[in-house]
C-alpha positions as CSV (number, residue, x, y, z in Angstrom):
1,X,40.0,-28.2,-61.8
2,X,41.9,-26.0,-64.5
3,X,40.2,-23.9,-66.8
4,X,41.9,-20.9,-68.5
5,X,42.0,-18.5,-66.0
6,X,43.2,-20.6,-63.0
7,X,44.0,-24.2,-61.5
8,X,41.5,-24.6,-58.5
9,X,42.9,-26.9,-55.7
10,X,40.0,-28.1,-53.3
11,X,42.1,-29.6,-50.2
12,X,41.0,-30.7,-46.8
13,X,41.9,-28.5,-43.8
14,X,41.9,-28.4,-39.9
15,X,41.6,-24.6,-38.5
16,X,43.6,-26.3,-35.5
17,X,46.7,-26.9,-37.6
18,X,46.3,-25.5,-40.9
19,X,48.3,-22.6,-41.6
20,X,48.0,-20.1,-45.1
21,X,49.8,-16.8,-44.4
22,X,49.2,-15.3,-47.9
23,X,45.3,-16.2,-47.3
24,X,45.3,-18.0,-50.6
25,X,42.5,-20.6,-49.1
26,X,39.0,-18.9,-49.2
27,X,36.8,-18.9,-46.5
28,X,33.9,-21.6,-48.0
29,X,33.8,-25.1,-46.9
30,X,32.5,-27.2,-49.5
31,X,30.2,-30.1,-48.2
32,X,32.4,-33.2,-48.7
33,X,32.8,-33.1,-52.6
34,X,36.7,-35.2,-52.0
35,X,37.4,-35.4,-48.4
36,X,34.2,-37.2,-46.5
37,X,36.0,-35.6,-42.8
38,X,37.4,-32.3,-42.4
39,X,36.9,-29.3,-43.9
40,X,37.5,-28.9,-47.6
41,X,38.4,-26.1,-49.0
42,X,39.7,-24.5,-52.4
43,X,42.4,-22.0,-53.9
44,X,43.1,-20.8,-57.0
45,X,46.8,-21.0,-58.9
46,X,47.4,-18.7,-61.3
47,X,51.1,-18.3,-62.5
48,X,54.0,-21.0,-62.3
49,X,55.8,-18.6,-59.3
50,X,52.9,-19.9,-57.4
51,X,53.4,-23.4,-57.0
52,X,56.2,-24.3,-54.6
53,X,53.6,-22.2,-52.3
54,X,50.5,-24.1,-53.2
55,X,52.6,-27.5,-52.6
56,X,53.5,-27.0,-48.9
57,X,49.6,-26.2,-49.0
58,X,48.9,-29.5,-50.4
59,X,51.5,-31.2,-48.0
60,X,49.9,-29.8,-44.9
61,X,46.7,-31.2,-46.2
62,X,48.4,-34.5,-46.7
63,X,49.8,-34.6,-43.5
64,X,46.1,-33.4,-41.8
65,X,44.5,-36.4,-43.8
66,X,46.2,-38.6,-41.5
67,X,48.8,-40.3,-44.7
68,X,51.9,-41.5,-43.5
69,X,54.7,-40.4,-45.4
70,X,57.6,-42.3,-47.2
């Protein structure tokens, strides 16, 4: 969701496997809004420096969705 302050990114996580060392994920889960299994939760992008960070979050969400890749 973007609005002029930030890009939020809801994605689905695993605490198993999921892994966010600059604790850019917050600590609600959001009750299946996107993802129906798993745990779904958001973080905020602020600033283009931020996005090859935010994709490898989106890739381990991918990958945690159970998607095969090409």
């Amino acid at each position: 969701m973007l609005n002029k302050k930030d890009l939020k990114v809801r994605i689905r996580t695993d605490p198993k496997t999921f892994s966010d060392g600059r604790k850019w994920v917050k600590d609600r889960i959001y009750s299946g809004w996107f993802f129906k299994q798993g745990e779904e939760r958001e973080f905020s992008i602020t600033e283009k420096g931020q996005f090859a960070y935010a994709m490898g979050l989106i890739l381990q969400s991918y990958k945690i969705s159970g998607e095969t890749e090409d």
